[in-house]
C-alpha positions in Angstrom: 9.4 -137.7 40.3 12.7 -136.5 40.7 14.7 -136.0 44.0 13.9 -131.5 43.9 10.6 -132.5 42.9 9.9 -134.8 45.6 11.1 -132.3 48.2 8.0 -129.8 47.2 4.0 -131.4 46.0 2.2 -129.3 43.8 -1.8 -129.4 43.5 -4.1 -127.2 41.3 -7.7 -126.2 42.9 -9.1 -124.6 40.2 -6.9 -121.4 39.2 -5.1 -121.7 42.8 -1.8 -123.5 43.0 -1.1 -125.2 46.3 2.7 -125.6 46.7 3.2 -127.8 50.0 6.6 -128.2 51.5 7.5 -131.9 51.5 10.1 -132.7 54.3 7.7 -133.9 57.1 10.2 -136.1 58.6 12.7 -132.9 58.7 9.6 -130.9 60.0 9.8 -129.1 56.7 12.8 -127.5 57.2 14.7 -125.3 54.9 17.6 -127.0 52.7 18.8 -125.9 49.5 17.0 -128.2 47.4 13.8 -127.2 49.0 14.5 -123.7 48.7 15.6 -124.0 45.2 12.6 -126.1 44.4 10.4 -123.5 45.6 11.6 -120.8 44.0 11.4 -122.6 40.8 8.1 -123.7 41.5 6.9 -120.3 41.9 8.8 -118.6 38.7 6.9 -121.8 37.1 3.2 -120.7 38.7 3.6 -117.2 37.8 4.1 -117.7 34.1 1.1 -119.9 33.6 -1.4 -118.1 32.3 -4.2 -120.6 34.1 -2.9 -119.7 37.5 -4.4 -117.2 39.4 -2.9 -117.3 42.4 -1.2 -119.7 45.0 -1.5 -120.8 48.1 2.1 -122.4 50.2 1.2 -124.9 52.9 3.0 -127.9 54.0 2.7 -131.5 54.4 3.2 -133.2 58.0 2.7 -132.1 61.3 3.9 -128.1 60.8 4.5 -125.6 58.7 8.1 -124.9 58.4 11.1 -125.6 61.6 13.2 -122.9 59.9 16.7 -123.3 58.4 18.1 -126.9 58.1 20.9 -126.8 60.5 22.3 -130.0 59.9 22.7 -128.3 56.3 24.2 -125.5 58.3 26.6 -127.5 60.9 27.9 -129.7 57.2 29.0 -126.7 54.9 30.8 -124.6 58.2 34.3 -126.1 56.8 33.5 -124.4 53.6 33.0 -120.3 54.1 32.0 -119.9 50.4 29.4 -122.4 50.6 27.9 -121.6 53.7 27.7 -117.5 52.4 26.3 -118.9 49.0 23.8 -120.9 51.3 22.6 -118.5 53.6 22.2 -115.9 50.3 19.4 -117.6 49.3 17.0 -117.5 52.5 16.8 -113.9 51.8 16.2 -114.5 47.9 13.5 -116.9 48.9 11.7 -114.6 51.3 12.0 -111.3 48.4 10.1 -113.9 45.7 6.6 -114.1 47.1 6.8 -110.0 46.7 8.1 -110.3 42.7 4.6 -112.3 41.8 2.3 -110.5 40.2 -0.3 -113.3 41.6 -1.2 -113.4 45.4 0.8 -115.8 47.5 -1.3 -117.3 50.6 0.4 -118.9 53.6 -1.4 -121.7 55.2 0.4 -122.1 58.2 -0.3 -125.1 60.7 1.9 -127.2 63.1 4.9 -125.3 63.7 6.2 -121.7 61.9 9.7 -120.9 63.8 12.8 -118.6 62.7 12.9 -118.9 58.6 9.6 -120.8 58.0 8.0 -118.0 60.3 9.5 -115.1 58.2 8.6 -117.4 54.9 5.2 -117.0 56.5 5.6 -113.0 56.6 6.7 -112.8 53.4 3.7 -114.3 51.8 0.9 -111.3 50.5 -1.3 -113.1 53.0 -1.4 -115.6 55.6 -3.4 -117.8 57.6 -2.7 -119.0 60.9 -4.1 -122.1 62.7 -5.4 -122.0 65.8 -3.5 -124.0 67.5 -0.1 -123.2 65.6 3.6 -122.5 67.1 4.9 -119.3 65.6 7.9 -117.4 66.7 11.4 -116.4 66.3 13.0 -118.6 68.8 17.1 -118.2 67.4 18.0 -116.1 70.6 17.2 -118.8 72.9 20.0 -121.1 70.6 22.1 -118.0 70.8 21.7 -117.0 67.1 21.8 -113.5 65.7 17.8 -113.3 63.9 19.6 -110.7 61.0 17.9 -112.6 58.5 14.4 -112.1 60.5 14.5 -109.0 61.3 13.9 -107.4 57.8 10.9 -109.0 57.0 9.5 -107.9 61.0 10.2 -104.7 60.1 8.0 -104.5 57.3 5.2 -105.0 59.7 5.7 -103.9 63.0 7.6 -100.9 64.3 11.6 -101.7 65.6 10.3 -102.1 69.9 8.1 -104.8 68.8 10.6 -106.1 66.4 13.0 -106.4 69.3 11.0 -107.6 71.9 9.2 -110.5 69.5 13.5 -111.4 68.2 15.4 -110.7 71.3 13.7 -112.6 73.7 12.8 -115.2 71.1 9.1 -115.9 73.1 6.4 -117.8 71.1 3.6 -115.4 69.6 0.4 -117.2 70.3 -2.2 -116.8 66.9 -3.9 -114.2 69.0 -1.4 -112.2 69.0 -0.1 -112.9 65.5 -3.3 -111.8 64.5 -4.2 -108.5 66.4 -0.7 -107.1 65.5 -1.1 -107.7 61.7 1.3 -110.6 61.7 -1.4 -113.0 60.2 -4.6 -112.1 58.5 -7.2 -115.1 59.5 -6.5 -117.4 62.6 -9.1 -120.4 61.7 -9.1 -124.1 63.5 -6.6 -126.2 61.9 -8.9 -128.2 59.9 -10.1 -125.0 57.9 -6.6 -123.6 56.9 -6.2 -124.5 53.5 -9.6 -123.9 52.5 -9.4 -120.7 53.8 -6.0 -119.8 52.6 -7.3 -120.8 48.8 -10.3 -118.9 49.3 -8.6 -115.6 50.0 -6.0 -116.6 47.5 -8.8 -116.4 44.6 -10.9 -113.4 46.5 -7.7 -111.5 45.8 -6.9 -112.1 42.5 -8.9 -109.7 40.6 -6.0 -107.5 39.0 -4.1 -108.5 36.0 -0.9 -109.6 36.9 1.2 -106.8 36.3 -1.1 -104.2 38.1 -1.0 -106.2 41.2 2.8 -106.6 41.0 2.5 -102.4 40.8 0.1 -102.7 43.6 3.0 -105.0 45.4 5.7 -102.8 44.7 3.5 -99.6 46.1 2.7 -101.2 49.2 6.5 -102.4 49.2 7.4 -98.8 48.7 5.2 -97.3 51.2 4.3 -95.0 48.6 0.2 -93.5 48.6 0.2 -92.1 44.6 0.1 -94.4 41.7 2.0 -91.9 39.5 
């Protein structure tokens, strides 16, 4: 298993590929490897004719910290490498959305900033009951620009603001009853859960649910 490889476990269940982050002793956070592994993984998954669908989870005690920052803090001497870096959290979050398969977060443990929004742009997602989930880079002082596109595509711009601006955990109650999340379930039952509604929701052929995708991506009502 190669370095890339080992950053990101892959595991079939039937016609649903499980894809689970593999930094637990960085909390899973967000490198360029991992995000590069990922992206791969999921190009890979979507041209494989025996996978129906996927399912992203993550090995360890949470989900996903957000952005590595000691990446971060290590290229800020080098302005084209840190821009080349931060292009691709927004290429990562647009690639769930370019699958014409249904992507399931399984989210435990901790979801914050960029593994929170990784969450969002998943089709689906469910949401442990006792999970962390929030936006917290106000509280550090950090501009959320890269969050708020991907709030906006569920929630109107008040509750955008309030959830980025003051940086506040969402409790899974929450996360649920404003569309957030679509099943909060006890910790134990994520993944099955998450797999289950992966395959529930993989009855089109792949290119009619990437139209369905890019409808409900669109906003638009007709299928002309």
């Amino acid at each position: 298993m190669s370095g890339a490889e080992a950053l990101l476990a892959e595991e079939d269940r039937g016609r649903v590929r499980i894809l689970r982050l593999n930094r637990p002793e960085k909390r899973n956070a967000l490198n360029r490897p991992l995000i590069e592994a990922l992206m791969a993984a999921l190009e890979r998954a979507a041209a494989e004719e025996g996978v129906a669908a996927l399912v992203l989870a993550a090995s360890g005690l949470g989900f996903c910290a957000g952005a590595d920052l000691g990446e971060m803090k290590a290229l800020r001497d080098d302005s084209g490498a840190q821009a080349a870096r931060r292009a691709l959290t927004p290429a990562l979050l647009a690639a769930p959305s370019r699958i014409g398969k249904p992507v399931v977060a399984a989210v435990h443990g901790a979801a914050l900033g960029a593994g929170a929004a990784l969450a969002l742009a998943c089709d689906m997602a469910v949401l442990a009951e006792t999970a962390t989930f929030g936006f917290p880079e106000a509280r550090h002082g950090m501009l959320p620009a890269l969050m708020a596109p991907v709030l906006l595509r569920h929630l109107p711009p008040r509750r955008v603001f309030d959830l980025l601006a003051t940086g506040r955990d969402i409790p899974p109650g929450e996360a649920l009853s404003l569309g957030l999340v679509d099943r909060v379930v006890p910790a134990e039952r994520v993944l099955d859960e998450a797999s289950a509604l992966a395959e529930a929701a993989a009855l089109l052929a792949p290119p009619a649910l990437l139209r369905l995708k890019e409808l409900l991506s669109d906003g638009k009502a007709d299928i002309a």
